[in-house]
C-alpha positions in Angstrom: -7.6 -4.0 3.9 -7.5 -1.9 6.8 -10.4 0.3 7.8 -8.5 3.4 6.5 -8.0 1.8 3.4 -11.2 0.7 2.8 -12.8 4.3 3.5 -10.9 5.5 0.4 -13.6 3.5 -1.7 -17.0 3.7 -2.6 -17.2 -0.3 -4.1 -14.1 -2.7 -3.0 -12.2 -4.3 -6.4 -13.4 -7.9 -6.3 -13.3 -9.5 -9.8 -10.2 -9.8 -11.5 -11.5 -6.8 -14.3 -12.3 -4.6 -11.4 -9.0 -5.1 -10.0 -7.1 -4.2 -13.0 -9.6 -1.2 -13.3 -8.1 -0.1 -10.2 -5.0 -0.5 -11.3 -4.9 1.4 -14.1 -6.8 4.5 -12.4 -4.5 4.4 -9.2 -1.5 4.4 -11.4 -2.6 7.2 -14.2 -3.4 9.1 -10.5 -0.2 8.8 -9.2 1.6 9.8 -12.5 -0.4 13.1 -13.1 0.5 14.4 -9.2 4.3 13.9 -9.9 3.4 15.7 -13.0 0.8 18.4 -11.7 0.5 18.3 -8.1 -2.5 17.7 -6.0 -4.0 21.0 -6.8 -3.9 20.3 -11.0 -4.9 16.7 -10.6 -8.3 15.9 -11.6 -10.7 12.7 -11.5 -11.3 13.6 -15.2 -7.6 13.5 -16.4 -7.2 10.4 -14.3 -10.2 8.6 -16.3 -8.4 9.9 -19.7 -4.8 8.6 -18.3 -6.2 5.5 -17.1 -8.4 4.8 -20.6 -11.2 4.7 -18.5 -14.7 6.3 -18.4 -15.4 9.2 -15.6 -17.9 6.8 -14.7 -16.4 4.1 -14.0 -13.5 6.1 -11.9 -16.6 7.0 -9.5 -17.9 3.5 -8.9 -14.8 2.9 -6.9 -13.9 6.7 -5.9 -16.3 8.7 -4.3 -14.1 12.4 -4.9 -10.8 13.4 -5.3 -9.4 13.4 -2.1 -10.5 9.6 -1.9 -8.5 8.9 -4.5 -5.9 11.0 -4.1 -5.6 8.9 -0.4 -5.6 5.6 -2.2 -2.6 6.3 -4.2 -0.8 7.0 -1.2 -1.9 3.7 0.0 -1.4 1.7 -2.4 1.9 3.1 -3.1 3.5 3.3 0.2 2.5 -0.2 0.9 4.0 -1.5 -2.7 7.3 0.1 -1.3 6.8 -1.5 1.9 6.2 -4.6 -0.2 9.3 -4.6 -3.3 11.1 -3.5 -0.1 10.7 -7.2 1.6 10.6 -8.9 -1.5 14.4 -7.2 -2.5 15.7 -8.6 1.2 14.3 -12.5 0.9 15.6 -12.6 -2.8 19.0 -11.3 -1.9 21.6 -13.1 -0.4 22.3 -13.1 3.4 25.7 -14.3 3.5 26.7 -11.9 5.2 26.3 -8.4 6.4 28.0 -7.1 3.3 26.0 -8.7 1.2 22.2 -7.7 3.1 23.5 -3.8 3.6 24.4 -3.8 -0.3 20.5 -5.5 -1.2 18.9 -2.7 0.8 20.9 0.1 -1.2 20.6 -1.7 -4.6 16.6 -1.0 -3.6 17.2 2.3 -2.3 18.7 3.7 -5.1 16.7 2.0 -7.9 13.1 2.7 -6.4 14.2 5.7 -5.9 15.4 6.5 -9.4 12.8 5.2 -11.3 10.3 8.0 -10.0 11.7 10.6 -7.6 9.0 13.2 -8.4 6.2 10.6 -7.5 8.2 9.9 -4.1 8.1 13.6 -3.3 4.6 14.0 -4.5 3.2 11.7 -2.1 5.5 12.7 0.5 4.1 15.8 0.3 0.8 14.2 -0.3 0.5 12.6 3.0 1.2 16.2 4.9 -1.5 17.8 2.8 -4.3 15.3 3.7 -3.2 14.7 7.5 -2.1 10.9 6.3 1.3 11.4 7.9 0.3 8.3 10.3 0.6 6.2 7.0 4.1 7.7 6.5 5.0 6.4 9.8 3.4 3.1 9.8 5.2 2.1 6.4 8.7 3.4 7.5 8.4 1.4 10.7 7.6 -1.8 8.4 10.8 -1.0 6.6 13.1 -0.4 9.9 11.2 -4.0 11.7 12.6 -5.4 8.1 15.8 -4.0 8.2 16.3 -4.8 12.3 14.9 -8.8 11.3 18.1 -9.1 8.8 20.6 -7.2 11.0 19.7 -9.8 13.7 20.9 -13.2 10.7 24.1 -11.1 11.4 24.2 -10.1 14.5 28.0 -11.1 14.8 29.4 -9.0 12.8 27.8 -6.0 14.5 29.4 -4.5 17.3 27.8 -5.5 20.6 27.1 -1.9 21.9 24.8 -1.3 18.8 20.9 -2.0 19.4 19.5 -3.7 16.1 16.6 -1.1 16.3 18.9 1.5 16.8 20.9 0.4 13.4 17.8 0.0 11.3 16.4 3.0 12.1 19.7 4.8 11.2 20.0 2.6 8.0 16.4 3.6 7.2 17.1 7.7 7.3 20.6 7.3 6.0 19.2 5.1 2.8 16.4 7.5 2.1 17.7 11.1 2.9 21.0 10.4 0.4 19.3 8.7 -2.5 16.5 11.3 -2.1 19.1 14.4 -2.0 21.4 12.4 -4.4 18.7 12.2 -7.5 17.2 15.4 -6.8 20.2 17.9 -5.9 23.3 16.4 -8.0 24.0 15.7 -11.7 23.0 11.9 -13.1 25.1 9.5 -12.5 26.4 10.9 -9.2 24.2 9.0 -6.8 26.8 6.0 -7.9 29.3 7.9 -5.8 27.2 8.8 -2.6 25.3 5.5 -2.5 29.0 4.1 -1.9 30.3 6.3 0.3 27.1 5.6 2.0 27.4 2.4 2.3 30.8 2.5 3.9 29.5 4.8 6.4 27.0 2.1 7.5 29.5 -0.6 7.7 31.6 1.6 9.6 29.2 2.4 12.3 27.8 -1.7 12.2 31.6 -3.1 12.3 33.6 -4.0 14.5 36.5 -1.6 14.3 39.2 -3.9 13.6 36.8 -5.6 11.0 36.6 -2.5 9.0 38.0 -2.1 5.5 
């Protein structure tokens, strides 16, 4: 762990039972502020989520805005993580196939808990963690640059790859975002598509484009 991660605790996890401790208090924490907000949230109705005792919540958090720092943490870097796993699972057989593997994970991440994604983005402003923001979406765009390169030919020449990954990074995450939140289920099918031939548009060569 870094040194700002290991500030959020009082005692580091070691034994497997501590771990899943952890666990279980990080994730009953990041539930109640998608459900409350930072303000509502409390280290007692984390213990109670978590099925664990007040006490044993402070052993490994010293106050609220501790914990409240680990969940952002710990959750932007399992992001960062499902992210890489998502691109080595999927196939690279071409640049079709990559861009579809990164919206796939967009869109289903995403889905699965959009008021926890805007929680902790608006998490990170509250307790001046915006640097983690940063650091994580640069792990994504170095990620999304590395598989861009395995295709490099089928990209236009004039297009820098960290140019391209950045814009795949913004494009990915400002549409599912606005697509979950903004317009009726089951809509996000449609812009997630028209998304994706945007980006294959701007990657392509023209006369390559369908």
């Amino acid at each position: 762990m870094d040194r700002q991660v290991t500030e959020n605790y009082r005692k580091l996890p070691r034994q497997k039972r501590s771990q899943a401790t952890v666990e279980a208090i990080l994730t009953g924490a990041a539930q109640i502020l998608a459900e409350r907000g930072y303000e509502r949230m409390t280290t007692a109705a984390v213990a109670e989520r978590a099925g664990v005792s007040i006490g044993s919540l402070y052993q490994y958090f010293p106050d609220k805005v501790a914990l409240a720092s680990a969940v952002l943490d710990h959750s932007s870097d399992g992001f960062a993580a499902s992210f890489e796993a998502k691109l080595e699972l999927g196939p690279a057989t071409s640049l079709l196939a990559s861009i579809d593997a990164m919206i796939a994970f967009a869109r289903s991440a995403h889905k699965d808990a959009p008021a926890q994604h805007r929680a902790l983005d608006e998490l990170a402003a509250r307790l001046g963690r915006t640097g983690k923001t940063r650091e994580i979406s640069a792990r994504i765009a170095a990620m999304i640059e590395a598989r861009l390169a395995l295709h490099a030919e089928e990209i236009a020449a004039d297009i820098p790859l960290s140019a391209a990954a950045a814009l795949i990074q913004i494009v990915l995450e400002s549409v599912t975002h606005r697509a979950l939140e903004n317009h009726p289920v089951g809509s996000e099918t449609g812009m997630m598509e028209q998304s994706r031939r945007m980006i294959l548009a701007y990657l392509r060569h023209p006369e390559t484009i369908t």
